[in-house]
Z-matrix of the N, CA and C atoms (Angstrom, degrees):
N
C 1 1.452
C 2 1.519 1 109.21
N 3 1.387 2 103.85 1 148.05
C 4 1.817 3 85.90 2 176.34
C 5 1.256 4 99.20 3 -91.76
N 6 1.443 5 99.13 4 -167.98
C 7 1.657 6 118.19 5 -157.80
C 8 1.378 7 121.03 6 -58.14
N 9 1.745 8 96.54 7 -38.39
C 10 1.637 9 130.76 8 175.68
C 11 1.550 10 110.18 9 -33.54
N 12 1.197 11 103.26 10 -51.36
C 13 1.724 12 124.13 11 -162.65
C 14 1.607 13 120.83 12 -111.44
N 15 1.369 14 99.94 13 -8.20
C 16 1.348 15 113.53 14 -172.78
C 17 1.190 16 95.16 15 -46.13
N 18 1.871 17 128.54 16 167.51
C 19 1.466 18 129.55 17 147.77
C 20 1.795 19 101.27 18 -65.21
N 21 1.317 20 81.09 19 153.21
C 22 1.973 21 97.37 20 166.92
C 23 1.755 22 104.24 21 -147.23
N 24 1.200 23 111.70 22 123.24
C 25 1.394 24 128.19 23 158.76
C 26 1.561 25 93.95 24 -25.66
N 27 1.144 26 148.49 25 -17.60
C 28 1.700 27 143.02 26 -152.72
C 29 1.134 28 101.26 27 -139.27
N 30 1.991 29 119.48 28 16.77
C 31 1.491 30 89.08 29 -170.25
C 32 1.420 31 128.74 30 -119.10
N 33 2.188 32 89.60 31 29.76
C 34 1.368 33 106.54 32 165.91
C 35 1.058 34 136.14 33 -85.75
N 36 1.975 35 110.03 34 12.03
C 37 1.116 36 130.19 35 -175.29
C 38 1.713 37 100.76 36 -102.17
N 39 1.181 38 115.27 37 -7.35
C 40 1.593 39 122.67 38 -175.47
C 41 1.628 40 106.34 39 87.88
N 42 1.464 41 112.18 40 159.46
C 43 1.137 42 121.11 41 163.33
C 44 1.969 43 107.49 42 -70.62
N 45 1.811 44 100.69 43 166.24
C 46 1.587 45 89.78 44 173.44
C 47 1.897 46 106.18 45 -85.21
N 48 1.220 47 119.94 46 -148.75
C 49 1.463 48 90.63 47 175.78
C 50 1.453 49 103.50 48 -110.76
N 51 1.197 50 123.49 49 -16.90
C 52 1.488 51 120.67 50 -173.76
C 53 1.849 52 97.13 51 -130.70
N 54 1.261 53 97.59 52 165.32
C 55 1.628 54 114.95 53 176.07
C 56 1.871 55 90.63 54 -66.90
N 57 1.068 56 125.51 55 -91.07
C 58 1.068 57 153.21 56 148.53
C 59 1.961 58 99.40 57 21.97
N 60 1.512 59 108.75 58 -61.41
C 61 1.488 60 106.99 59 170.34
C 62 1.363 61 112.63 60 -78.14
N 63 1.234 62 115.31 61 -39.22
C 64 1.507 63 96.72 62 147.07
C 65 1.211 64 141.37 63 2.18
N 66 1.594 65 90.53 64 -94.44
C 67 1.910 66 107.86 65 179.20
C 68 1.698 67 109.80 66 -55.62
N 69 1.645 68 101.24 67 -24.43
C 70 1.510 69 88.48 68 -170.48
C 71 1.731 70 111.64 69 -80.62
N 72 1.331 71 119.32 70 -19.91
C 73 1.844 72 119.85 71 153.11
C 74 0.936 73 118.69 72 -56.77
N 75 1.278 74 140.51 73 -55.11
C 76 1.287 75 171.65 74 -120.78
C 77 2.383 76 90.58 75 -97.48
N 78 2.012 77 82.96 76 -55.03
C 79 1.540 78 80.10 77 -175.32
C 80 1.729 79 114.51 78 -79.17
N 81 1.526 80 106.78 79 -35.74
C 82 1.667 81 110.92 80 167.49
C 83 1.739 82 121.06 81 -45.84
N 84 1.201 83 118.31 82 -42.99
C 85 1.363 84 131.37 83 170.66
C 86 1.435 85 117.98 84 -58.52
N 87 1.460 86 130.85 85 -40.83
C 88 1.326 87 146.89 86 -156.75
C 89 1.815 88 86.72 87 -100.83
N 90 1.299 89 113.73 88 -44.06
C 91 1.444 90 94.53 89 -179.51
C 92 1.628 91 113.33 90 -87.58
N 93 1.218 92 117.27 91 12.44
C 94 1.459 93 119.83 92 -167.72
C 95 1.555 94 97.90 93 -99.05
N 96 1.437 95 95.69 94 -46.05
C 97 1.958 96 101.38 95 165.97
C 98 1.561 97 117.05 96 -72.15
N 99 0.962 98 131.32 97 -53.11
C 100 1.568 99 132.79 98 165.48
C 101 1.565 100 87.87 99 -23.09
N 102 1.436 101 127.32 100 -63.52
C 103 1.930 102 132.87 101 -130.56
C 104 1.643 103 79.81 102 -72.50
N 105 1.746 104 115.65 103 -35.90
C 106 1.994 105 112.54 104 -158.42
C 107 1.283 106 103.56 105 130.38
N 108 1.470 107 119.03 106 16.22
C 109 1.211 108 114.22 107 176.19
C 110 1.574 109 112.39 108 -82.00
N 111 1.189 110 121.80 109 169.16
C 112 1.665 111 122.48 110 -174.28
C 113 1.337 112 99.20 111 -129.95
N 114 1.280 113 124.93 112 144.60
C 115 1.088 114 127.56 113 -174.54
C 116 1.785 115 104.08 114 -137.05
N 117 1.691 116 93.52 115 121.93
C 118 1.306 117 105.08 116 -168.30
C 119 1.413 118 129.19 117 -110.97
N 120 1.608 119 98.15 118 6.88
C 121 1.397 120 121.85 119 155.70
C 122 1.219 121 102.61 120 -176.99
N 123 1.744 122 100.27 121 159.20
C 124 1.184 123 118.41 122 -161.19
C 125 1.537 124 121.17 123 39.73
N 126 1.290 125 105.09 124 -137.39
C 127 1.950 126 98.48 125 -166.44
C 128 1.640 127 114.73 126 128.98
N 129 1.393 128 115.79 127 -36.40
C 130 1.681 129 113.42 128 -175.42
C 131 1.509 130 93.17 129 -118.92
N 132 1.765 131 106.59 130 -161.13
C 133 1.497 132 115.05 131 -173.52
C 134 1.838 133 65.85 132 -106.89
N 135 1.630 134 82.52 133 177.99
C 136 1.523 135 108.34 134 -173.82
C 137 1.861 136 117.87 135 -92.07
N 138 1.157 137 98.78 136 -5.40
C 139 1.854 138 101.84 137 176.93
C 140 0.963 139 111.39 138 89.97
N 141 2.154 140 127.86 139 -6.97
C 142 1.135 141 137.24 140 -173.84
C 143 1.476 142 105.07 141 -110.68
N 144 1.072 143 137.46 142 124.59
C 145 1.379 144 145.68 143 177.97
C 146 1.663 145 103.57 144 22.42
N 147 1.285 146 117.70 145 -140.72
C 148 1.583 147 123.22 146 -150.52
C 149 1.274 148 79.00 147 -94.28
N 150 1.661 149 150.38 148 36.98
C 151 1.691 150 136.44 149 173.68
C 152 1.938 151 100.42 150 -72.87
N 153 1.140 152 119.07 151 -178.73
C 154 1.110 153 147.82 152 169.71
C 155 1.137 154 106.20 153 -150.53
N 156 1.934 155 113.98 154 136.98
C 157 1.407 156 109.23 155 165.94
C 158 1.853 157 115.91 156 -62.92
N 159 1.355 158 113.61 157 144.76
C 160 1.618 159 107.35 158 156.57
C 161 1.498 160 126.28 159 -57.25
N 162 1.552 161 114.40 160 97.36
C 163 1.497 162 115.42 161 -159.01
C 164 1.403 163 123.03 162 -118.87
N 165 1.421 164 134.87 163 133.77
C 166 1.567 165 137.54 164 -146.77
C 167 1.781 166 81.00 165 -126.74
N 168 1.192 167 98.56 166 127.99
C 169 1.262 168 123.91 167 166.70
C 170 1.556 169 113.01 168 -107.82
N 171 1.427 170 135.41 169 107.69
C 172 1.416 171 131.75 170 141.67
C 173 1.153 172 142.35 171 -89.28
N 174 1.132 173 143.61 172 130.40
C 175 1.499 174 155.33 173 149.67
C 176 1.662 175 85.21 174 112.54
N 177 1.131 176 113.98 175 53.28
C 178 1.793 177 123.29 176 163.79
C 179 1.699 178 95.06 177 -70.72
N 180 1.268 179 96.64 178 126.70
C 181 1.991 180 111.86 179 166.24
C 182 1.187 181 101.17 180 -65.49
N 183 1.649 182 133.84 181 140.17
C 184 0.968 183 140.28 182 -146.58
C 185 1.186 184 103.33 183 -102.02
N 186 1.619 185 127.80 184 -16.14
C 187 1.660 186 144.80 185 154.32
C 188 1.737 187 102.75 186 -62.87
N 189 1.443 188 130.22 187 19.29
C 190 1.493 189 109.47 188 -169.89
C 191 1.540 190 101.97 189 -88.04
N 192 1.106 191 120.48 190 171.93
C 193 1.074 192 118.90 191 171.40
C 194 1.453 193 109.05 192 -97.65
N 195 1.401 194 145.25 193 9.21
C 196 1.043 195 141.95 194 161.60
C 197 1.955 196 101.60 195 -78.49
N 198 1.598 197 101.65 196 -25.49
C 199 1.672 198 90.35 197 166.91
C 200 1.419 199 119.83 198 -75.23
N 201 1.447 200 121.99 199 -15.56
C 202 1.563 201 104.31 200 -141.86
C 203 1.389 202 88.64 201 -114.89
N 204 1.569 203 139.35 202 -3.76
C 205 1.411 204 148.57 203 167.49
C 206 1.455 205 112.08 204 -127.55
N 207 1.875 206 91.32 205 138.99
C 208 1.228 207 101.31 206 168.33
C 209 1.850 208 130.57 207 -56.10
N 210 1.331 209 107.74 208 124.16
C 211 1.985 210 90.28 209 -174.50
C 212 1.446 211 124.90 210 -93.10
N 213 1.491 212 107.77 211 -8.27
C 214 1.082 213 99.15 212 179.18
C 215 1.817 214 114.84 213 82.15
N 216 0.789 215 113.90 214 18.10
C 217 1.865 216 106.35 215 -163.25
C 218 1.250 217 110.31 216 -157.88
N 219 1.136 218 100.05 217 162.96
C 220 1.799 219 103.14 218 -178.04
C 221 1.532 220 119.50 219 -83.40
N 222 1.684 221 108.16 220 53.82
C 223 1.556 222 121.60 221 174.61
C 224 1.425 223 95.78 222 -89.09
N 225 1.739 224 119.70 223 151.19
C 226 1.716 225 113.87 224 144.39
C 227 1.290 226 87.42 225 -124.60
N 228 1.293 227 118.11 226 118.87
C 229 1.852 228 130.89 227 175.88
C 230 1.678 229 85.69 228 -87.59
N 231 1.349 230 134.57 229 147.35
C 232 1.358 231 153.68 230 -158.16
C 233 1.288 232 113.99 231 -118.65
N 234 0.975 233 147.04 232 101.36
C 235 1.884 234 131.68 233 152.73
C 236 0.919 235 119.77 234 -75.83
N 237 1.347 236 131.64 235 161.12
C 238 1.313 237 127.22 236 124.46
C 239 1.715 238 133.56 237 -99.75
N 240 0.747 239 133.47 238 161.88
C 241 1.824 240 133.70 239 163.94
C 242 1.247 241 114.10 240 -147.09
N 243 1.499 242 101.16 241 149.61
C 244 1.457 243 121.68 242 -148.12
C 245 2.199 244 87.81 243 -85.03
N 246 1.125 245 118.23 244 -46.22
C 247 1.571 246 128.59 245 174.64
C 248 1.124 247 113.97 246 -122.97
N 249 1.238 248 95.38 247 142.28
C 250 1.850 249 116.64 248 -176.64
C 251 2.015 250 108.52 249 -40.16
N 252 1.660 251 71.91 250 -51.52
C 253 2.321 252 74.06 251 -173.17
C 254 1.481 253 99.03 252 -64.83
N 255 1.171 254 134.18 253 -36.34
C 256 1.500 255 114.22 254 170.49
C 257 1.624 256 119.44 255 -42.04
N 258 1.378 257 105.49 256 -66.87
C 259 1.527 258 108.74 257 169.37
C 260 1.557 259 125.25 258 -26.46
N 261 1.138 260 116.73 259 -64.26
C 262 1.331 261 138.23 260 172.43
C 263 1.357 262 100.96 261 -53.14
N 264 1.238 263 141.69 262 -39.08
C 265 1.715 264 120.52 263 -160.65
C 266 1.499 265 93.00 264 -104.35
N 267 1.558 266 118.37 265 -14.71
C 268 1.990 267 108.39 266 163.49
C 269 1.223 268 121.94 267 -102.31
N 270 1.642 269 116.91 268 -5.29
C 271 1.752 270 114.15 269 143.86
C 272 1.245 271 121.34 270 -58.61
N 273 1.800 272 110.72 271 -41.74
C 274 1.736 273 100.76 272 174.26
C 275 1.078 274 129.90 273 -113.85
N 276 1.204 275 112.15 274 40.02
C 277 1.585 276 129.31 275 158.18
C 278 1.281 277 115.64 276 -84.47
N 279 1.540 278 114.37 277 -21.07
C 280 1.537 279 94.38 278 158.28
C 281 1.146 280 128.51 279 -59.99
N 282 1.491 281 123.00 280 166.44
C 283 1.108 282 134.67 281 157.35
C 284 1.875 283 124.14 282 -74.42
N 285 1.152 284 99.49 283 9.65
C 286 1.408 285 90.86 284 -160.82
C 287 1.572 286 77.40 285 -141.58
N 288 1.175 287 103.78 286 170.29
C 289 1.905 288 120.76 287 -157.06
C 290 1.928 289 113.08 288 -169.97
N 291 1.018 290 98.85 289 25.64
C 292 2.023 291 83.96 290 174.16
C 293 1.207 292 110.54 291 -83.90
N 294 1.393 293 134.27 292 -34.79
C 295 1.373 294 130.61 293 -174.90
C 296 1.112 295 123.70 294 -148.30
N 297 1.616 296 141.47 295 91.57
C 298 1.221 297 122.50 296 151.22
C 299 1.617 298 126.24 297 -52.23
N 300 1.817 299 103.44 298 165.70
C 301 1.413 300 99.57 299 156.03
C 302 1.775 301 101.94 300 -145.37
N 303 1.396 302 103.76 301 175.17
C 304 1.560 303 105.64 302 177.88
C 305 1.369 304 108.07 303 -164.26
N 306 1.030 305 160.72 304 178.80
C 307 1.258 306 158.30 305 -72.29
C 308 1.329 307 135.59 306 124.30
N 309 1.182 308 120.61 307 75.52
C 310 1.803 309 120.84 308 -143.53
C 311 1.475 310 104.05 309 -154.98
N 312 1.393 311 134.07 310 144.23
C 313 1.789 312 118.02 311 167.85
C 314 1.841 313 82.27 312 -114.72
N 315 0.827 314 126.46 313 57.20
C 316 1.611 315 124.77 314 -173.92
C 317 1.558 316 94.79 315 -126.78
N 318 1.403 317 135.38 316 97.89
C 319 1.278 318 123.16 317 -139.02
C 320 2.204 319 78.67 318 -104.95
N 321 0.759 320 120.71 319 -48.65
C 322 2.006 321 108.30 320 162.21
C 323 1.375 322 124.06 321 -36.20
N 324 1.630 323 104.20 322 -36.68
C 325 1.544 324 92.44 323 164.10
C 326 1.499 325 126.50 324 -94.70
N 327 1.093 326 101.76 325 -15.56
C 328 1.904 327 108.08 326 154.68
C 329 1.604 328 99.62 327 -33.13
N 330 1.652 329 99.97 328 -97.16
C 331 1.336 330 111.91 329 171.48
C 332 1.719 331 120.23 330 -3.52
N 333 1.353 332 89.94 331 -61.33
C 334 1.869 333 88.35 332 -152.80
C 335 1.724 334 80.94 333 -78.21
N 336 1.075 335 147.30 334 -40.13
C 337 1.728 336 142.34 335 -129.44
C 338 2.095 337 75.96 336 -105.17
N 339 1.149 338 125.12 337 -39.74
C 340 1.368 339 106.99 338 169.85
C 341 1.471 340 121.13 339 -71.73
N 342 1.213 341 132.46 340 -12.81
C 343 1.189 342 140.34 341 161.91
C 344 1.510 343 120.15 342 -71.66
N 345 1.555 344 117.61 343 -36.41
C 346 1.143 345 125.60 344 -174.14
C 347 1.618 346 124.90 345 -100.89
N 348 1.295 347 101.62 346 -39.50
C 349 1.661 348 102.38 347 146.22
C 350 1.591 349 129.87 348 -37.17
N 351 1.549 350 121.92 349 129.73
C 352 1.110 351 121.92 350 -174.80
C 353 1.556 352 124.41 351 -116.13
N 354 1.568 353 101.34 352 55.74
C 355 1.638 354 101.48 353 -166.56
C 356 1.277 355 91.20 354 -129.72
N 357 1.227 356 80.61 355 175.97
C 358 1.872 357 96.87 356 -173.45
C 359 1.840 358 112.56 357 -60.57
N 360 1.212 359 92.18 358 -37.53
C 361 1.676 360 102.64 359 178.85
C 362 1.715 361 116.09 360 -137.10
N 363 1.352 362 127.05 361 134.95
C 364 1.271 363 139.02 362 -168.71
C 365 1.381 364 104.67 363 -117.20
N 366 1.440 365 125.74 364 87.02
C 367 1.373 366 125.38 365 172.68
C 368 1.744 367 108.84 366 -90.98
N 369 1.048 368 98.50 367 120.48
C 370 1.589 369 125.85 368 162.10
C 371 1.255 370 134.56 369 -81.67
N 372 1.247 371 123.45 370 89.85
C 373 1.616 372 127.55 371 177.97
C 374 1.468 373 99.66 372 -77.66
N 375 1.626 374 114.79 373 113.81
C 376 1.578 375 118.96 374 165.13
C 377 1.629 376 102.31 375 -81.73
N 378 0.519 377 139.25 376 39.27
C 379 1.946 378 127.62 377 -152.69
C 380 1.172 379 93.16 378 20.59
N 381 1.221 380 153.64 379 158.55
C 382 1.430 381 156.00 380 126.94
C 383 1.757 382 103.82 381 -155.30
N 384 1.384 383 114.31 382 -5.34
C 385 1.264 384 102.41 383 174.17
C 386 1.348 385 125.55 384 86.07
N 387 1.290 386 125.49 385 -7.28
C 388 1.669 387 145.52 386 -153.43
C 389 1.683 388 87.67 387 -109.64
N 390 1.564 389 97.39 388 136.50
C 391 1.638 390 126.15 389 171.57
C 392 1.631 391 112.89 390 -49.75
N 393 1.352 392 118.20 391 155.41
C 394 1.339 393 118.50 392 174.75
C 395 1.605 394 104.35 393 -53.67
N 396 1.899 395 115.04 394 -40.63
C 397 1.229 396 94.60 395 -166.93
C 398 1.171 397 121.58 396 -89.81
N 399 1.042 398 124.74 397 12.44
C 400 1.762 399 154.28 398 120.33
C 401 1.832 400 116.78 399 12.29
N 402 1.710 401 81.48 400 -58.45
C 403 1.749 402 107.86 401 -154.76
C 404 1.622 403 110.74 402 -82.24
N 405 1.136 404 124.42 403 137.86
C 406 1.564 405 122.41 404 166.56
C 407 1.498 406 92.79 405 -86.79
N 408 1.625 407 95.88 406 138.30
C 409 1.121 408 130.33 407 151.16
C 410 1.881 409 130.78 408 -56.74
N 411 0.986 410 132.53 409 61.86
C 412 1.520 411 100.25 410 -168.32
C 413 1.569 412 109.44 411 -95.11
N 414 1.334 413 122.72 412 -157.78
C 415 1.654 414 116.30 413 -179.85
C 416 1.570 415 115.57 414 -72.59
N 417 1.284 416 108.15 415 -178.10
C 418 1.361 417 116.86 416 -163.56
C 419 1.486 418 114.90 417 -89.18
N 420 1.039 419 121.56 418 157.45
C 421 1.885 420 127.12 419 -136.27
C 422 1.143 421 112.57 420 54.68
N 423 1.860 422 144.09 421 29.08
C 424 1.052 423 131.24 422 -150.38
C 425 1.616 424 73.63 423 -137.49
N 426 1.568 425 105.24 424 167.99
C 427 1.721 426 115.46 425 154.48
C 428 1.453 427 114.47 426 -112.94
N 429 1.583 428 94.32 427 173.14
C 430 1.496 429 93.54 428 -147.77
C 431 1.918 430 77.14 429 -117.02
N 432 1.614 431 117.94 430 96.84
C 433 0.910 432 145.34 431 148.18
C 434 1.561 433 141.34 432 -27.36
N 435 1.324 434 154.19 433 72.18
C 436 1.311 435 135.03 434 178.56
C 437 1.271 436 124.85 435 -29.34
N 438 1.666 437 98.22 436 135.85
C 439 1.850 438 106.59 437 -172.71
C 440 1.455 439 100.76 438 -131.85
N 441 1.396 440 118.07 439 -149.90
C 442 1.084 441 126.44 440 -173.51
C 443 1.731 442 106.99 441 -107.21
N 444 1.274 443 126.19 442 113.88
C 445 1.784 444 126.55 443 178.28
C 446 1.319 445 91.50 444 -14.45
N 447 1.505 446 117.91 445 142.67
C 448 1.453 447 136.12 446 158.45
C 449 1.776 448 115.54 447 -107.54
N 450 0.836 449 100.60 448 142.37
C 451 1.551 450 108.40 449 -169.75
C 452 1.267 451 116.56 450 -21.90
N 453 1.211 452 142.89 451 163.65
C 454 1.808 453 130.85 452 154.68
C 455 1.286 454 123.14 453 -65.89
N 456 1.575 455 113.20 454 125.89
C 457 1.454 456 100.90 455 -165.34
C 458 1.122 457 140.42 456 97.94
N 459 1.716 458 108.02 457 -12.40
C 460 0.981 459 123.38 458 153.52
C 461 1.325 460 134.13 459 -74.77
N 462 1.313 461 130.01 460 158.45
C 463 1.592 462 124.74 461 -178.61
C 464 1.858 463 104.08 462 -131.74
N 465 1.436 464 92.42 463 130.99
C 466 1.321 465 120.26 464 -176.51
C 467 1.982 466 107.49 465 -44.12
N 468 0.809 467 136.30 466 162.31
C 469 1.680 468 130.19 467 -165.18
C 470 1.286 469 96.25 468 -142.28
């Protein structure tokens, strides 16, 4: 098989779609560590066709440019902030808006951080452990909440 198609230990994360987007993770990551970022898995492509390792970036400078563009790839570059309204005014300082996410069992700051987020979609991790298809859907600036399993086959509204 060629390289393209080979199996890869990584290749339940999908290939990227071009060589080319590739290099361009490949270069967001390398400048995210250059900036002081730490990288606590993964970090390169995999040596197997257009893969990328699945890679966690921490203590990314909040000026990186892996924050301020979409990458396309299986990076999660990490922040932290010291207050909630900090968070919120360097989530929407991007220019770009299809999806937040956040991570909280603080079910008031759900609320307020889905209110204050400015993307098309506000996904909310409560921890609770429950599947995406788990989650209600509601409209956009909204979070996407745990409910009760909906039938099979059904689609979220």
């Amino acid at each position: 098989a060629s390289s393209s198609t080979r199996s890869s230990r990584f290749s339940d994360t999908g290939a990227m779609a071009t060589g080319a987007q590739r290099d361009i993770v490949d270069r967001h990551v390398q400048e995210a560590v250059a900036a002081g970022a730490k990288v606590l898995t993964g970090g390169k492509p995999t040596g197997v066709g257009t893969f990328f390792q699945p890679t966690v970036l921490v203590d990314v400078p909040a000026d990186s440019q892996i924050n301020r563009e979409e990458i396309f790839g299986p990076v999660a570059p990490i922040t932290t902030f010291a207050h909630e309204a900090e968070a919120v005014t360097r989530a929407n300082e991007t220019e770009y808006g299809l999806v937040a996410y956040a991570f909280t069992r603080d079910l008031a700051r759900t609320l307020r951080l889905a209110e204050a987020l400015d993307f098309g979609m506000t996904l909310i991790d409560v921890s609770d452990e429950r599947p995406p298809d788990e989650w209600r859907v509601v409209p956009p600036k909204r979070a996407m909440l745990p409910r009760t399993p909906m039938p099979s086959g059904s689609r979220a509204r």
